[in-house]
N, C-alpha and C positions, 0 to 999 in steps of 0.2 A: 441087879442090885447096884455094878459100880455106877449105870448110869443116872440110877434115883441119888446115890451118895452125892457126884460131882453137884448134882440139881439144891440139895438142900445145904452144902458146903458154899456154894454162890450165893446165898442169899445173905445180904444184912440184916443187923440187930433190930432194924424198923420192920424189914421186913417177916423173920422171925414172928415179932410181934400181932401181927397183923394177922398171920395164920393162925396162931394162937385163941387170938381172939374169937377171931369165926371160929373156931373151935370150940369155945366157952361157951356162946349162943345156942350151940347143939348137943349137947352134953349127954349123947343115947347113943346106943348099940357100935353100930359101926366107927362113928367118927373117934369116939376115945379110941379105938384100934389104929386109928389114922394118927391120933397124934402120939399114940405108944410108938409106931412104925418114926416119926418122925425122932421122937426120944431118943430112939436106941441107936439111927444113923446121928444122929447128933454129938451124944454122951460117950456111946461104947463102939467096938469093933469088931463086927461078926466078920470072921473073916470068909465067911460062905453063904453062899446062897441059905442050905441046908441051916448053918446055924442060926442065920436070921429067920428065919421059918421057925424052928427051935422055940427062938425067947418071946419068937409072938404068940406061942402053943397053936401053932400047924404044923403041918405035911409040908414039904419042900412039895409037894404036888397038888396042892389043895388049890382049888379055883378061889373059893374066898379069899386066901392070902394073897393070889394076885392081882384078885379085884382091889384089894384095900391097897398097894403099890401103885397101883393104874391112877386109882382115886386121890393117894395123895401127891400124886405129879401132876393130874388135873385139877387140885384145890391150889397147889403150889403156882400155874401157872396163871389161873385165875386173879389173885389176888395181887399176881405183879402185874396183867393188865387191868386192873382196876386201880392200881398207887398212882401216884401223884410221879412220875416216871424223870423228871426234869435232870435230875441228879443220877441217871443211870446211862448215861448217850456221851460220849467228851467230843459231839461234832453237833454244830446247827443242822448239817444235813441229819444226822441220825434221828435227830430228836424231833425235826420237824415233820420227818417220815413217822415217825410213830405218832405225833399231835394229830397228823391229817389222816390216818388210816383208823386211829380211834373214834375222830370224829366222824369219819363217815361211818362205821359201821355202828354208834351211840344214834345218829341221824337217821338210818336204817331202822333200827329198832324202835324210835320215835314215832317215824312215820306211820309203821306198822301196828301201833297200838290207837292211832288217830289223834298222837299230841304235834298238829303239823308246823306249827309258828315253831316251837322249838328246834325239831327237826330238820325243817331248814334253814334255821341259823345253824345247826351245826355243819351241815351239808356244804352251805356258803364258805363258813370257815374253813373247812376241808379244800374247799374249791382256792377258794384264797392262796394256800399254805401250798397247796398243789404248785399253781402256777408261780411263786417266788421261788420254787425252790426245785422245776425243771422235775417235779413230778408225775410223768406221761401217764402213765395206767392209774393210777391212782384220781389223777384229773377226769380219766375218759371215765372212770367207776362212778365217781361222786357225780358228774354233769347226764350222767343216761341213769340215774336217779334223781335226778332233779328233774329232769326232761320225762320220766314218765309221770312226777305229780302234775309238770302243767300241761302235759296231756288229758289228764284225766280236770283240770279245772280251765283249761281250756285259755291258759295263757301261751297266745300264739306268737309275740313276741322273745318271751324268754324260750318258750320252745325251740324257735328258730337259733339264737344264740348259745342255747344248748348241744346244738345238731354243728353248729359252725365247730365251736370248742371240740365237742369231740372229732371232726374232721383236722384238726389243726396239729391235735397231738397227738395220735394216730397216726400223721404224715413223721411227727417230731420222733415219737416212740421207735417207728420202723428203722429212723436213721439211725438212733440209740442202739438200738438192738444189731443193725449192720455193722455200727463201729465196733460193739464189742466183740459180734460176730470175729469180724477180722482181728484185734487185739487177740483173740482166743488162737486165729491162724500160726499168728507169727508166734506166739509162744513154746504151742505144741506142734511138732512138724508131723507130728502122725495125722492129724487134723487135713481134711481134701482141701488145695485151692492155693496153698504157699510152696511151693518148692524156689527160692530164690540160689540156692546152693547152684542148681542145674542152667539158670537161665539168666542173662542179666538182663534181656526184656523183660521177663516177669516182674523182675524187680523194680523195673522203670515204671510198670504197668500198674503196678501195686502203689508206689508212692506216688504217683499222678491222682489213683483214685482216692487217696486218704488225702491227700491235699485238696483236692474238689469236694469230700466230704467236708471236711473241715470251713474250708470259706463260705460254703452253701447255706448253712445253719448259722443260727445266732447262740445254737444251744451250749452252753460253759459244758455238759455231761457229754454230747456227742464229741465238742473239738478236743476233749479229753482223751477219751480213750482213742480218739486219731490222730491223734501227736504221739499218746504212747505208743501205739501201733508202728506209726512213722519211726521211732527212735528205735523200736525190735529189726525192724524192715531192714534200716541203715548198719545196725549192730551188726545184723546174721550176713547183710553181703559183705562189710570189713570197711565199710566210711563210718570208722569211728569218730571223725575229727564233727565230722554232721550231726552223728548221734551225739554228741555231748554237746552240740549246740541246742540241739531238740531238748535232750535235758533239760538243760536251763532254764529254757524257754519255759518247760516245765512247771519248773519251779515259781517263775513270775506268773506264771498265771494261778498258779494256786494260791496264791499270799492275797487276803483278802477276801477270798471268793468262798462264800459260806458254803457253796451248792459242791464244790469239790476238794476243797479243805480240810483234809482229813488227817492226824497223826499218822495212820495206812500208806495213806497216798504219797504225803512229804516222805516218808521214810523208805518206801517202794522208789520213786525217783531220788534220794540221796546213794540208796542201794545202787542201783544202774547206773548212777554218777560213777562212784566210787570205783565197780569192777571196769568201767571203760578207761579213767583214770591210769589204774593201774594196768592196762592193754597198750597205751600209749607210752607208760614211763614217764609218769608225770607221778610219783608216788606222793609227795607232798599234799598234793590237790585230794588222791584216793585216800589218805588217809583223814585230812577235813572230812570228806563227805561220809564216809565209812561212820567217823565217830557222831554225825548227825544223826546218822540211818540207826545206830544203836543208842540212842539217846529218844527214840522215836518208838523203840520195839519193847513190850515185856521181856521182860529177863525167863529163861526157859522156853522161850517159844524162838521156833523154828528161823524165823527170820532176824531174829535178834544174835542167833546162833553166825548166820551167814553174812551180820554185819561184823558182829568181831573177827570172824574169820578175814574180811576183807581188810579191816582193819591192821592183824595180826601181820599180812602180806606186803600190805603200806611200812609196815614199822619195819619189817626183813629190808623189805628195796632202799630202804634210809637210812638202814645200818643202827639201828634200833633196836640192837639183839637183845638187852639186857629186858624192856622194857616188852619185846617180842616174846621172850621166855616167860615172862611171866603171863602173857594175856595169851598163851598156846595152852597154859595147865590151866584158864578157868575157861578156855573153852573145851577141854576135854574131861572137864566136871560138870559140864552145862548138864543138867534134868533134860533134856531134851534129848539126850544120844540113848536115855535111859530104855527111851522107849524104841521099842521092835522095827518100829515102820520105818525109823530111821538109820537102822543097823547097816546100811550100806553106804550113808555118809559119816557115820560113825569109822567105820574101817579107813575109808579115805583119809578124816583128818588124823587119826593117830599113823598113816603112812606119811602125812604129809609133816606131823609132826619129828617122825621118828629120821625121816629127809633133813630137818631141823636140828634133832640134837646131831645128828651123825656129823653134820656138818661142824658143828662149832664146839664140838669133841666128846660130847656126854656119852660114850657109847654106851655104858650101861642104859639108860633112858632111850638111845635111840633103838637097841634091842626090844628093850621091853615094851616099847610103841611100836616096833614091828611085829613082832608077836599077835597084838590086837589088830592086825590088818590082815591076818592070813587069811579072809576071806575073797580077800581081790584077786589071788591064784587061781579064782575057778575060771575068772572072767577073762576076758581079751579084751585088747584094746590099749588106750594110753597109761589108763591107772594100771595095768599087769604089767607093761613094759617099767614104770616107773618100780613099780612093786619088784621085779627081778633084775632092775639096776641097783637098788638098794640093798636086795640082798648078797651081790656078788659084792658090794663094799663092804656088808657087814663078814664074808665071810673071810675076806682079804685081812680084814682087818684082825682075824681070829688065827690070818696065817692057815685055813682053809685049802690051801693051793689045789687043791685035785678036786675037790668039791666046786670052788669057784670056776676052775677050767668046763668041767660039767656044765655047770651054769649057763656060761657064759656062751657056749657051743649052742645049748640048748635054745637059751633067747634067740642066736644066729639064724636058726634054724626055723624060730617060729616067725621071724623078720620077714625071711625069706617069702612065707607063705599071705603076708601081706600085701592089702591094696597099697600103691604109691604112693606116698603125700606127705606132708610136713612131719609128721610124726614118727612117721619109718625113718626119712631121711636123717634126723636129730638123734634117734635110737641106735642108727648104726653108725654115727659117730660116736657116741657114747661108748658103746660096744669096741669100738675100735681106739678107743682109751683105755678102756676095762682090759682091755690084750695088753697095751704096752704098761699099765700096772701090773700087771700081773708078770711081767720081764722085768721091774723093774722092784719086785720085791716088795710091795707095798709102799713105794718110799716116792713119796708127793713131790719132793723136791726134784729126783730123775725123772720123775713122770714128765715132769712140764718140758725139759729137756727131748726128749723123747716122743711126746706127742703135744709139741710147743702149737703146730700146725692146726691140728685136730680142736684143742681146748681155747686157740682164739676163734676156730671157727663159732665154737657153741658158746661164745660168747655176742654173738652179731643176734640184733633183736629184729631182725629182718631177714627176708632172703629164704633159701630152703630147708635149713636147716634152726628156722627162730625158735625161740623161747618161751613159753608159754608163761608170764608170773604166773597164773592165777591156778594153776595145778600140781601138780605132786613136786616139782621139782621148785619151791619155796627160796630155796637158793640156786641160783641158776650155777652149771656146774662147772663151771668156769671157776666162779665165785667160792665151789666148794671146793676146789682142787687150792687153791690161794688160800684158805683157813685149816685145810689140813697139812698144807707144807708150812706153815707161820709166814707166809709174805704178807699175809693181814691177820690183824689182832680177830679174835672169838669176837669182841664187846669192843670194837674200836669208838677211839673221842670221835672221830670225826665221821662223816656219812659216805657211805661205800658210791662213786661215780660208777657210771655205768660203760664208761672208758677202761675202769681201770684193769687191767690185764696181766 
């Protein structure tokens, strides 16, 4: 049911229309059922399977009532490939892909009733729209149907330039398919064939071969996804300063270029701008890009989500608290956290938020945004460490003293049983802050006193112990120790340096 609802909640008032109509034309047995089914997801709100079955007078079990479901999502989808479709694509690639795939299969259908003149003028324009617009399979479809009419009437010429075309994209398609191939490597590391973590040959190995993809082809879609690939490659081994050059690169090559010019794509490369940006400490630049990348994304969807977040992180680094506090509560109203599948980045950013208020004094808010993160205690890892740094400040902060000693033993302990690496190391510094707060009575001001050593270290955005902007710790803790003694203002005039200490 909810997947038939979203299907006829998409449709436009042209479109609406349109089904209606073919509806009016048949005015017997089943299809008024079809458009009563249509009515009642329209009009009203069965909140059940069972009660929609109900007001059609069926069985939630009856086969007819799901025939007549079935039928009105195949009448539904009918009717919007037979519209006039111009106004439903916001990319020349989108729209041209659906011109050329209509046409060849209206050319299809042509052929095979014997109206051929037509047929292959559609076929042709198919073939046309193909090749402007770096459409491989679609090209190789339309030309070995064109190739088998002048088989059959015995044009040996066009035969042969059929048989070339498809030999050409075919070579083109395979490459396509290799780059995204590797594009899919670098994203998912569960994926065989990338491990650059392990190896820095590999790594070399890998961006030699997307660089030789890349100049090989003439194709705009291959050198695409092999520059994206290139800027994941550069990202996952830590030459950021490369990867944001590839960015950009990015960038110029999409302005212009109808075949990869997408709103997706712009906003997918301002994304990956942005989070490098802010890897370097360059927050001004991440923040441009960030507010590109959500100016690019529907509002409630998931990546629109991850550019205000990125945004929100630009505005902390700039000292843009005021301006940060606000754009942190409409991302933890975003429709997007509503749903289930994202219940684990949901948890995140209310840790990430409630790291936020704790910092710049709302402890109420930051309690109550810890609260909605207690799912991260189950897990291991940096969000749990982040997750039971915050909770021994909130308890400190409650004058907790035996409860926080707890705590803090506890993290010790699970530190301990960790692999080596940037993360441990910054943890038990932290840790070994959280002890001399804890001697020092909650009192931010002795603290700094007392582990003066300690808090310039986790302040260095380098080295073994760096900084992560882009995770739970939004205020780096350096920066939070300075906003809870008042050596800087909650909402300062001026923008927090990355010096200051």
């Amino acid at each position: 049911m909810e997947n038939l609802k979203t299907l006829i909640r998409s449709l436009s008032s042209g479109e609406e229309k349109l089904i209606r109509h073919f509806y009016k034309l048949r005015e017997f047995g089943e299809y008024r059922k079809r458009e009563q089914l249509l009515d009642i997801l329209l009009n009203e709100d069965p909140k059940t399977e069972a009660a929609l079955a109900q007001k059609m007078g069926y069985k939630v079990t009856s086969g007819a009532y799901h025939n007549i479901k079935s039928r009105l999502k195949s009448d539904i989808a009918c009717v919007l490939l037979m519209q006039e479709s111009s106004c439903k694509f916001n990319t020349q690639f989108a729209q041209a892909m659906f011109s050329c795939r209509r046409s060849l299969l209206t050319g299809e259908l042509l052929l095979s009733r014997g109206v051929y003149k037509e047929g292959l003028t559609l076929l042709k324009k198919a073939a046309r729209i193909a090749e402007k617009y770096e459409l491989y399979a679609e090209r190789i479809m339309t030309e070995d149907t064109l190739r088998s009419h002048y088989a059959g009437s015995n044009d040996i010429e066009e035969l042969q330039s059929g048989t070339e075309a498809i030999e050409e994209n075919y070579r083109l398609l395979g490459q396509m398919l290799s780059s995204k191939s590797r594009l899919y490597q670098t994203v998912f590391s569960d994926l065989p064939g990338f491990e650059t973590e392990e190896s820095g040959i590999q790594t070399e190995r890998m961006l030699n071969e997307l660089e030789r993809l890349e100049s090989s082809t003439g194709s705009s879609r291959v050198s695409f996804y092999s520059k994206l690939s290139r800027l994941n490659v550069l990202h996952n081994a830590g030459n950021l300063s490369a990867a944001i050059c590839c960015g950009q690169e990015l960038l110029n090559d999409i302005a212009g270029n109808p075949v990869i010019m997408s709103t997706a794509n712009k906003g997918g490369i301002h994304l990956e701008l942005a989070n490098l940006y802010l890897r370097v400490f360059e927050p001004d630049q991440a923040e441009l890009h960030a507010s590109e990348a959500v100016s690019c994304f529907k509002k409630g969807m998931v990546n629109h989500l991850r550019a205000s977040t990125l945004s929100f992180y630009a505005q902390v680094q700039v000292g843009k608290y005021t301006s940060a506090a606000h754009a942190i509560e409409c991302i933890l109203n975003s429709k997007c956290l509503a749903d289930s599948n994202y219940e684990v980045l949901g948890q995140r950013i209310n840790l990430v938020a409630a790291w936020f208020s704790f910092a710049v004094g709302d402890s109420v808010g930051a309690n109550a945004r810890f609260r909605k993160s207690s799912g991260i205690a189950k897990d291991k890892g940096i969000w749990y460490y982040g997750y039971s740094v915050l909770e021994i400040l909130l308890l400190l902060d409650k004058n907790a003293v035996e409860a926080a000693s707890y705590k803090i033993d506890a993290l010790r302990k699970s530190i301990a049983r960790s692999r080596r690496d940037e993360v441990v190391e910054r943890t038990q510094l932290m840790i070994s802050v959280l002890r001399q707060l804890l001697r020092a009575g909650n009192d931010y001001t002795q603290l700094q006193k007392l582990a003066g050593e300690e808090i310039q270290r986790l302040a260095n955005t380098a080295g073994e112990a760096r900084w992560d902007p882009t995770g739970f710790e939004v205020v780096s803790f350096h920066t939070l120790v300075q906003l809870r003694s008042g050596k800087i203002a909650a909402f300062p005039q001026q923008p927090l340096t990355r010096s200051s200490a």
